[in-house]
C-alpha positions as CSV (number, residue, x, y, z in Angstrom):
1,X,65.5,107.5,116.0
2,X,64.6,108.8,112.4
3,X,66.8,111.5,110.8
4,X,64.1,113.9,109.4
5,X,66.1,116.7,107.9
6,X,63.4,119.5,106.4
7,X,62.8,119.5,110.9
8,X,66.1,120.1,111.0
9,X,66.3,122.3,109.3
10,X,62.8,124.1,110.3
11,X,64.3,123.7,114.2
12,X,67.5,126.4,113.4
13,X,65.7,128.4,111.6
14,X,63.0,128.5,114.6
15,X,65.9,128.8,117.0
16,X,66.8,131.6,114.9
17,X,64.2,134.0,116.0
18,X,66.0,134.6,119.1
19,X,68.6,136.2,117.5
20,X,68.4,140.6,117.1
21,X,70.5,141.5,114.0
22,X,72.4,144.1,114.4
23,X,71.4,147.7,112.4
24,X,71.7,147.7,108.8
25,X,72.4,143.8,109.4
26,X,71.8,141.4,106.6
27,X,71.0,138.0,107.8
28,X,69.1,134.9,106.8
29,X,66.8,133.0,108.8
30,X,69.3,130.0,108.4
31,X,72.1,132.5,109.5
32,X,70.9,133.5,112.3
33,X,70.0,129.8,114.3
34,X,73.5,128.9,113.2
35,X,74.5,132.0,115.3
36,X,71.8,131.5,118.3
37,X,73.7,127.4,117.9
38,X,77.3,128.7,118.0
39,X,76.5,130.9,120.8
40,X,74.8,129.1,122.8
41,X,77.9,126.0,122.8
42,X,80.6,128.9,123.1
43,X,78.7,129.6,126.5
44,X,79.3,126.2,127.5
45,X,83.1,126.0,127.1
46,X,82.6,124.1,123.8
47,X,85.6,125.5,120.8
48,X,83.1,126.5,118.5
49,X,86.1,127.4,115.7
50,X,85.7,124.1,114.1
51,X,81.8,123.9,113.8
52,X,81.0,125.1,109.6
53,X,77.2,124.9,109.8
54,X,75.0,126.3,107.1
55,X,71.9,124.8,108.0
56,X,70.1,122.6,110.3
57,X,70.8,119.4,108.6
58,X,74.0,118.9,107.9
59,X,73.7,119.0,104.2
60,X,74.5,122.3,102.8
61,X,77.9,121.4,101.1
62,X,80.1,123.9,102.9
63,X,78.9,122.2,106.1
64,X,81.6,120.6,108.3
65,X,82.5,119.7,111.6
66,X,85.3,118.2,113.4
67,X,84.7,114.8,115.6
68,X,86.6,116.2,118.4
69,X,83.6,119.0,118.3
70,X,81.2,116.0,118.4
71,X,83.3,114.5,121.5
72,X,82.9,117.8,123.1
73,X,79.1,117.9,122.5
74,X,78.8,114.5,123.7
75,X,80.6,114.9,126.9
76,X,78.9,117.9,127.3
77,X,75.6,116.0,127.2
78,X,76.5,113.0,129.4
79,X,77.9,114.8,132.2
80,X,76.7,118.3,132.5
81,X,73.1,118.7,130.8
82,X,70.0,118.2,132.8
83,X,68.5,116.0,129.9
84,X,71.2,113.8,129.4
85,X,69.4,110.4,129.9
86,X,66.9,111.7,127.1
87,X,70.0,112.5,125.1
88,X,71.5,108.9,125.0
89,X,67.9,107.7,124.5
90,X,67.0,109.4,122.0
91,X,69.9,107.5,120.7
92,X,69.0,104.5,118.6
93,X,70.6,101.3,119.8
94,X,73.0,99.8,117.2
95,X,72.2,96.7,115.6
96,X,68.5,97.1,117.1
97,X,66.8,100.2,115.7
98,X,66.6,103.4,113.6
99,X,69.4,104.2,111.3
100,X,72.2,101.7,113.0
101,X,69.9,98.6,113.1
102,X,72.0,97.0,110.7
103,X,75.4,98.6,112.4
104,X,77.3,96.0,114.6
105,X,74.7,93.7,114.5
106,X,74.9,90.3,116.3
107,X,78.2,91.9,117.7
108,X,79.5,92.7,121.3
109,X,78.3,96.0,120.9
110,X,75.1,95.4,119.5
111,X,72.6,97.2,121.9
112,X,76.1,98.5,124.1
113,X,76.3,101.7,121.4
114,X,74.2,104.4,121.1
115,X,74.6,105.9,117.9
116,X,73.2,108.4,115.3
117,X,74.7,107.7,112.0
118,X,75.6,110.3,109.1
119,X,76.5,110.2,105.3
120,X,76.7,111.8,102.1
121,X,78.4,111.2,99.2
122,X,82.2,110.9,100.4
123,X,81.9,110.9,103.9
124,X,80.7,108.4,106.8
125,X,80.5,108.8,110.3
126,X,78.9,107.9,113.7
127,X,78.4,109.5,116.9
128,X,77.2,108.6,120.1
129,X,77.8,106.2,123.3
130,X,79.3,102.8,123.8
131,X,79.0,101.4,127.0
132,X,81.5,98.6,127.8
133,X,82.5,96.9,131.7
134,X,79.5,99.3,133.5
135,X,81.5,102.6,131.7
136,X,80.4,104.7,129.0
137,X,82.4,106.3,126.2
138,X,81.4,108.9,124.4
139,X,82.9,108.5,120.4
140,X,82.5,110.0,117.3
141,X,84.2,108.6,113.9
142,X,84.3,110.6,110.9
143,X,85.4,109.2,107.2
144,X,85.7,112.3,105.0
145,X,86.7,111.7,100.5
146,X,87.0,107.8,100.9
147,X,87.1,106.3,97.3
148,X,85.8,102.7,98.1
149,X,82.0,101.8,98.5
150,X,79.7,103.2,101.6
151,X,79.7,99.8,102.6
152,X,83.2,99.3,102.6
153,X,83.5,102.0,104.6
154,X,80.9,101.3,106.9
155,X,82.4,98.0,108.0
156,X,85.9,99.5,108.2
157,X,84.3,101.9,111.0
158,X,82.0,99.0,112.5
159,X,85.9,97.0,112.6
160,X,87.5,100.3,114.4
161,X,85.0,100.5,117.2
162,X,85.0,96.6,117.9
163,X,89.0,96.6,118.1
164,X,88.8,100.1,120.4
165,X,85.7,98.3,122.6
């Protein structure tokens, strides 16, 4: 439930070491998971066009990713991956735990969403499940070059998923 982003990182580089450059090839260890990653999600019907990854954590600047991406990874998980109820639990529970324990907290969704939460300067987002009447969504909300405070921002996306749930 704890971003820890040097593992991250350490995980696509590891993944990396499945991937055979090419002769004469030129590739870095990052490189190379991000090619094993983009491979391995083309394979499973996933659009991998909009998927700009750099590194394993997310914060290389040139990094980007589309949240219809995200809604294809999560779809992917929920319905089609043997681990999918480790997935969603390795989830935290907004408004209970991790990085969304303070994330629509004392709301209708509070414990109903699981979500992983990510930010850097300029942008906000959240990913995950919501489960609402015994059915459950998978969402992802992205705020990219907003101008007003995190928190502003954070409220403004807690105030979208309670209208949309």
């Amino acid at each position: 439930h704890v971003s820890h982003n040097l593992y991250a990182d350490a995980l696509v580089k590891t993944v990396g070491l499945q991937y055979k450059p090419r002769r004469n090839e030129m590739i870095s260890s990052f490189g190379r998971g991000v090619q094993v990653v983009k491979e391995y999600w083309e394979k499973k019907g996933l659009d991998v066009f909009p998927l700009r990854m750099n590194d394993g954590s997310g914060l290389a600047p040139a990094d980007k990713v589309s949240a219809g991406f995200m809604g294809e990874l999560l779809v992917y998980m929920a319905t089609e991956s043997a681990v999918s109820d480790a997935f969603i639990a390795s989830l935290p529970q907004a408004g209970i735990e991790g990085s969304v324990r303070n994330f629509l907290k004392g709301s209708k969704l509070q414990g109903k969403a699981h979500l992983k939460s990510g930010g850097i300067t300029g942008v906000r987002s959240y990913a995950g499940y919501i489960t609402k009447d015994g059915k459950t969504y998978a969402v992802a909300v992205f705020s990219n070059n907003y101008s007003c405070p995190m928190s502003r921002m954070t409220g403004a996306l807690e105030k979208l998923l309670l209208q949309l749930f």
